[in-house]
Structures are given as structure tokens and as C-alpha cells.
C-alpha positions in Angstrom: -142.8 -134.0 -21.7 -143.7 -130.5 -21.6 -146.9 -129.5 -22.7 -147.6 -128.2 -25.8 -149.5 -124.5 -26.1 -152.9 -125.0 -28.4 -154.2 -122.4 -30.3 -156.7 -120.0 -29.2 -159.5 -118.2 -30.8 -158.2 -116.3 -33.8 -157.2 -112.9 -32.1 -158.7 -109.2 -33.6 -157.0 -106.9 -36.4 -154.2 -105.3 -35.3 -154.5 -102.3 -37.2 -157.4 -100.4 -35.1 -155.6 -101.4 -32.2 -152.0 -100.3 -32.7 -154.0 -96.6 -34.2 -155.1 -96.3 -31.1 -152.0 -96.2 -29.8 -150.0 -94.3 -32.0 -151.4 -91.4 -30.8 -149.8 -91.7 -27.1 -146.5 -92.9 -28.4 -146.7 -89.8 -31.2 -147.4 -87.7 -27.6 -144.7 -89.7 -25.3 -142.0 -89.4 -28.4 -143.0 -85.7 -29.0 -142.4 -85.1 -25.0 -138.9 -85.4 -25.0 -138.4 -87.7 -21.8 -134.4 -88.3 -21.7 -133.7 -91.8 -22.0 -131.5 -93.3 -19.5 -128.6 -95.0 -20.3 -128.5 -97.9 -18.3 -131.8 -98.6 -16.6 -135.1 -99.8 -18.9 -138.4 -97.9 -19.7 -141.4 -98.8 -16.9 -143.9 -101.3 -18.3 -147.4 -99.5 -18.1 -150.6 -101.3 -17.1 -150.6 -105.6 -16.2 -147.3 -105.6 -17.7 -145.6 -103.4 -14.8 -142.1 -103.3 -13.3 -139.1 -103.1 -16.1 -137.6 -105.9 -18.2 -133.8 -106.6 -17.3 -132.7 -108.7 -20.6 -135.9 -110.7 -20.2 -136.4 -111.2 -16.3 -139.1 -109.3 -14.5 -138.1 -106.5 -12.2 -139.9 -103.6 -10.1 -139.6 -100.1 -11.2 -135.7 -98.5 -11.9 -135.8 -95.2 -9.8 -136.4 -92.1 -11.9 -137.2 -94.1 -14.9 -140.1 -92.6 -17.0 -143.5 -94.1 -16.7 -144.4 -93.5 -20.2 -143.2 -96.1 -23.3 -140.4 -93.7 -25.1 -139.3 -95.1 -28.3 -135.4 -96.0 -28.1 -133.1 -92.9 -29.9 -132.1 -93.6 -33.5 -128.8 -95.3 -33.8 -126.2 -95.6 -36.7 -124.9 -98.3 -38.6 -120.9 -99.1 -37.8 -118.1 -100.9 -39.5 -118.2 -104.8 -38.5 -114.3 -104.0 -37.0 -116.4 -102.0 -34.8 -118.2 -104.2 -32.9 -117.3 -105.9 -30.1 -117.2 -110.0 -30.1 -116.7 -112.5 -27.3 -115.1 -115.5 -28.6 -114.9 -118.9 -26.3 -112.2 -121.7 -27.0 -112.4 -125.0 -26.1 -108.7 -126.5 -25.1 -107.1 -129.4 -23.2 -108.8 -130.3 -19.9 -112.1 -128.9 -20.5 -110.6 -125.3 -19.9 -112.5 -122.5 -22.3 -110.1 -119.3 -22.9 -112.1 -116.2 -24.2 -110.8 -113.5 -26.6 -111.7 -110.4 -28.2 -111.0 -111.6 -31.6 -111.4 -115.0 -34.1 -109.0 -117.5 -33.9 -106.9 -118.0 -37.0 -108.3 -121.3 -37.6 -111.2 -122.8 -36.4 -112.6 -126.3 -35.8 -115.2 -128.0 -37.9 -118.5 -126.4 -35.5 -119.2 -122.4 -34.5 -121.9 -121.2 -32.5 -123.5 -117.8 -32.7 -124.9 -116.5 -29.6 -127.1 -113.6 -29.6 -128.0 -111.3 -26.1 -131.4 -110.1 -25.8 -132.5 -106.6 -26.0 -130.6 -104.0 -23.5 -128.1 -107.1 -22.4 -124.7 -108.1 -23.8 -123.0 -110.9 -24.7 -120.9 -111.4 -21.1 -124.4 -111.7 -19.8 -125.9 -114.6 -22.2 -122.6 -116.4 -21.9 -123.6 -116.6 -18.2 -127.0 -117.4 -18.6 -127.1 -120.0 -21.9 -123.7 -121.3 -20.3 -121.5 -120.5 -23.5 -118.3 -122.3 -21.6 -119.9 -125.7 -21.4 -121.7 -125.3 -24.8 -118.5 -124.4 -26.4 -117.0 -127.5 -24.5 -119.5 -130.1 -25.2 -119.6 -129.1 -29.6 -115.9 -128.9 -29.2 -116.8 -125.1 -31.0 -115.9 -121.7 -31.1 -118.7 -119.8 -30.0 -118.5 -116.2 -30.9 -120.5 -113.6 -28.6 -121.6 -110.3 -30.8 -123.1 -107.3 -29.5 -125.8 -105.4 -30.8 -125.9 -101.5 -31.1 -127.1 -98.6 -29.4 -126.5 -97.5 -25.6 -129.2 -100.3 -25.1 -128.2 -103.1 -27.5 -130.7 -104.5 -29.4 -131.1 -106.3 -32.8 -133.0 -105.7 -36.1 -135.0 -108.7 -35.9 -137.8 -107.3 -37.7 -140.7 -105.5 -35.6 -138.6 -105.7 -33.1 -136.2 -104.2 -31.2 -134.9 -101.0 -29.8 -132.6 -98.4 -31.8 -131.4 -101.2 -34.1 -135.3 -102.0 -35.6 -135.6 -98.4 -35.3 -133.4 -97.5 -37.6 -133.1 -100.5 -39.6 -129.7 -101.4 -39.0 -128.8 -104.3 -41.5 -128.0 -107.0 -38.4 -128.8 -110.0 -41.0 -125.9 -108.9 -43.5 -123.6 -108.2 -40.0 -124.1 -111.8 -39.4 -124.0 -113.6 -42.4 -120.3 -111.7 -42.9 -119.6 -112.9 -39.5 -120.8 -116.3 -40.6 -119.0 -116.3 -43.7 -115.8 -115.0 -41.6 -116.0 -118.3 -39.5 -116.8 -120.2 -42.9 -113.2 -119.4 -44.5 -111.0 -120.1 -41.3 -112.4 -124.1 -41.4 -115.9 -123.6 -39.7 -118.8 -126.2 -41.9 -121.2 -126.2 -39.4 -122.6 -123.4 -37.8 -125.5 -123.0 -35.4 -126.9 -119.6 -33.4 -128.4 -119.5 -30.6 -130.6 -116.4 -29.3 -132.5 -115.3 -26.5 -135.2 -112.9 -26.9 -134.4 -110.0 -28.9 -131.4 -112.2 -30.1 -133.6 -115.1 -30.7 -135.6 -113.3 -33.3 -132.7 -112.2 -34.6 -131.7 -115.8 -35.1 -135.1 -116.6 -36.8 -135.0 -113.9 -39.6 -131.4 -115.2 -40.3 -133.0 -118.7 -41.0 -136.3 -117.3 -42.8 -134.3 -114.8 -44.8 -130.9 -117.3 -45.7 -131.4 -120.8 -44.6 -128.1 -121.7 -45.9 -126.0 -120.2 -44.1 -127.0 -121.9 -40.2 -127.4 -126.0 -39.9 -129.9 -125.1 -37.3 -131.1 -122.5 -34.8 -132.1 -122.6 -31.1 -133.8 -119.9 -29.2 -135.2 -118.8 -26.2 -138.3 -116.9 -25.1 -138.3 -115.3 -28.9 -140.6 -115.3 -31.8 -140.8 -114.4 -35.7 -140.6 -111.1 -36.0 -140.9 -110.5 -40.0 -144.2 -110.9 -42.1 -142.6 -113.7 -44.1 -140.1 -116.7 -43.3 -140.0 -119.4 -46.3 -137.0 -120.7 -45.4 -136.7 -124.6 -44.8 -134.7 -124.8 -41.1 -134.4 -126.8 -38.1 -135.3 -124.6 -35.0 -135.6 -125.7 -30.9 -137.9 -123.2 -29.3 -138.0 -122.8 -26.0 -141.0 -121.1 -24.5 -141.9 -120.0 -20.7 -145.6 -120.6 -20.3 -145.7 -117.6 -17.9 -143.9 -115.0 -20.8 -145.1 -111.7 -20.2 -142.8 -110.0 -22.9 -143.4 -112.9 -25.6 -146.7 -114.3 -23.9 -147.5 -118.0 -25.5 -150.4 -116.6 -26.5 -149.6 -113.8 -28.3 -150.1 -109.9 -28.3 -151.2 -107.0 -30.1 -148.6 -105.0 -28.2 -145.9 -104.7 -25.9 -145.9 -101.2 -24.8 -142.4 -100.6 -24.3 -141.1 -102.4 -27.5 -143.8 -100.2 -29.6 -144.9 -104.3 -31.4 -147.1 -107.2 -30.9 -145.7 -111.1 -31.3 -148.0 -113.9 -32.8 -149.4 -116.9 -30.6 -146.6 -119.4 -29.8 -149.4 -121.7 -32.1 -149.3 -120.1 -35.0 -145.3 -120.1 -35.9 -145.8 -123.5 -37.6 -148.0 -121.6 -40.2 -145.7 -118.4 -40.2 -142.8 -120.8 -41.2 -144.4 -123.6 -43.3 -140.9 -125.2 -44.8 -139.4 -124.7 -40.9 -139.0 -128.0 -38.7 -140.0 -126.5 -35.4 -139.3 -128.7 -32.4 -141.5 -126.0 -29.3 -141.4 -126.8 -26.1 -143.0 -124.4 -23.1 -141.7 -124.7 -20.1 -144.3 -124.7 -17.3 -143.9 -122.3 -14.4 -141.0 -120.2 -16.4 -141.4 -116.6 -17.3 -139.4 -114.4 -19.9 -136.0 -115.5 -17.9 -133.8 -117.9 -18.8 -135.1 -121.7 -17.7 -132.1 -123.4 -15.3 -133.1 -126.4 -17.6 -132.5 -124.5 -21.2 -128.7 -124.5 -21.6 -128.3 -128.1 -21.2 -131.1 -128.7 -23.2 -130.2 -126.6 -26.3 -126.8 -128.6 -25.8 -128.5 -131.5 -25.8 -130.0 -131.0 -29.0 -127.5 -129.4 -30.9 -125.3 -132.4 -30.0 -127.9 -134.6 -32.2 -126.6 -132.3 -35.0 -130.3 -131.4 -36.4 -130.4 -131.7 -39.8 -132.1 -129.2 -41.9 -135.8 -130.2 -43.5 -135.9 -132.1 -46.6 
């Protein structure tokens, strides 16, 4: 079994911290540093190299060495985004499509890319193929916005925290889309950025998922009453979500609370955690069958 993280000492007031440095990202911000377009801000400090959708990586060539805050971004009509959608049919083969079927089956799965990724990417890396084979589900693939996709989760991430796109209403439309063309059941699945993403959805409308799984995420809001069923999935060497918490992560301009203290950020949640020894902020070979694995027990919401 893997082994549980236990709570540390109770960690400082992040208010005198995060002053201190609001002054150097007023002065980095105020600098005007382009952003590139496809490569990832350097991590300053113990943190170092970039962070490629989650997995640790050395410096990108020419990018700048000081934490830029990602451009504002705005808000577009749901027709406008982009969606991957996988369909199981006969003999195990999954077709993918740009657009929802006209009917679907009784199950749906969201799954949600992490910060600067995109869906093709965490359909590679959760395995969204043999997860829509062994629900027998659509699973639909969205894409957050900005020329570094990210998702509103809260304190975190990117242009879409930024500018506060509304990422919670884009997915409960999307949900209730799936709900009208025969969907009862729906479950979303996220990995980092997209894994917070999946938590605010189930602190802030509990109804509309059956559960949630994610991966190498955390709570990103102040509050989450809701009563859900979550499988977190945590890698014991995190550098961007660390197990122990952080005041901050430079280049996300936030801090994430100690794996041990979610229970008490979500009282009404069921949280099944699990931190996976010797994994960092990549994806665990172990995690795709595993979230299969559970949502094929079909977790039943608390209470």
C-alpha cells in the first residue's frame, strides 16, 4: 500500500511571505520580458529547470530567468473551443472526433490537460483510449485558453486564473451538454492544473460529477463544502505540488496547501490519497490503470 503523507508542523502566514515577493513580480511584470509562445518560464532557485505539463526539464534556450506572470487572456464562445472526443466501438477500437456524438451512452468522462499542455497530450499520458474502453464512455478532451492553456482553478493557473475566465460554468455547460444526449454518470479526471480544475467543479457543484480523479493537483479555492468522492494521486517527490505544501511556486505566482491538510479543506469530501513513492510531478506509469480501476467500482458520492 502506498504510504500515506502525515502532517507536518503547522507552516508560517503566508501573507508576509507572498509581500515580499510582490515586489519582484511587480518589477519582473513591469519589465516587459516577451513571453514565448511555446517554451515555459525558468524555475528560479531549488526549483530550477522548466515545467513541461508537469515533468521536470532543464532550461528552454532564450527563456527568461525571471517568473513573468502569463498575458491576460479573454473569455470565448464554448463553440470556440476545441474538444477531443474518444468512442468506444466494436473490437475494442476507439475513434476520436472533433465534436459530441448525437447520442451518448449511459457514462462520460471529462479529462482535463494540465497547465501549458493540451488535451492530445493527456490522452497519451492518462491513456484516454483504454479508459474510454474499459467505462464503455465517451470521454471528451477540452482545452483550456491562452497561447499556454491553462484553467481557472482558483489560485491557480496561467492567463485563465489571471483573468478569471469562468472555466467552472464552461464545464458544467459541457456537462450539461453530455447530460441531454443520454449521459447519467459523469466523472472528470485532471492532471495538475486540470486536476484543480476538477476539484473546484466538485467543491463549487457536487451534483453535477459522480466522482472525480486527479493527478499531482490540489485545492485551489479558499472553500470547498461540497460532499464528493475524489482519488488523489500524489508523487512523493512533487516539486510543483510538493506533498508538503508551499507558500509559493515562483512561476505560477501561488502556494498549495500540505497534501495533509485537504481532508480539513474539504470536510463533506470522501478523499481516497495515495502518494506514490519515487514519482515526481509526471504522470505515474501506474496512474491510468489505477484511476480505471477505481472508477470502474463506480464511487458513490458521500452520504
Amino acid at each position: 500500500m502506498p504510504e500515506q503523507h502525515q502532517a507536518g508542523e503547522p507552516r508560517p502566514r503566508r501573507r508576509a511571505i507572498r509581500a515580499r515577493w510582490a515586489a519582484g513580480v511587480l518589477a519582473a511584470a513591469l519589465s516587459l520580458v516577451a513571453l514565448p509562445t511555446t517554451g515555459l518560464l525558468a524555475l528560479p532557485g531549488a526549483l530550477g529547470g522548466d515545467l513541461r505539463d508537469g515533468a521536470a526539464a532543464g532550461p528552454a534556450a532564450g527563456a527568461p530567468q525571471t517568473p513573468v506572470p502569463d498575458p491576460l487572456v479573454a473569455a470565448v464562445p464554448d463553440v470556440e473551443r476545441p474538444l477531443m472526443v474518444l468512442r468506444p466501438g466494436a473490437g475494442g477500437q476507439v475513434t476520436t472526433s472533433s465534436a459530441l456524438p448525437r447520442a451518448v451512452g449511459e457514462t462520460a468522462v471529462l479529462v482535463l490537460h494540465g497547465y501549458t499542455s493540451s488535451a492530445a497530450q493527456v490522452a497519451d499520458r492518462l491513456d484516454a483510449p483504454a479508459l474510454a474502453r474499459a467505462l464503455d464512455a465517451v470521454v471528451v478532451l477540452p482545452t483550456g485558453l491562452g497561447d499556454r492553456p491553462s484553467w481557472d482553478a482558483g489560485t491557480c493557473c496561467g492567463s485563465a486564473a489571471r483573468s478569471g475566465v469562468d472555466d467552472v460554468g464552461y464545464l458544467r455547460r459541457l456537462l450539461a451538454d453530455l447530460r441531454s444526449r443520454g449521459a447519467a454518470r459523469a466523472y472528470v479526471v485532471g492532471y495538475s492544473n486540470g486536476g484543480m480544475l476538477a476539484y473546484r467543479l466538485a467543491c463549487e457543484h457536487p451534483e453535477d460529477v459522480a466522482a472525480i480523479a486527479v493527478v499531482n493537483a490540489s485545492i485551489a479555492v479558499p472553500r470547498c463544502p461540497g460532499a464528493f468522492t475524489a482519488l488523489h494521486l500524489a508523487g512523493a517527490q512533487d516539486r510543483a505540488v510538493p506533498v508538503e505544501g508551499t507558500d509559493l511556486v515562483p512561476f505560477l505566482f501561488t502556494g498549495f496547501p500540505a497534501l495533509a491538510e485537504l481532508p480539513a479543506l474539504a470536510p463533506a469530501a470522501d478523499l481516497d490519497v495515495r502518494v506514490l513513492e519515487g514519482v515526481g510531478h509526471e504522470v505515474a506509469p501506474s496512474a491510468p490503470a489505477t484511476i480505471r480501476r477505481w472508477l470502474e467500482a463506480e464511487p458513490a458520492a458521500p452520504g
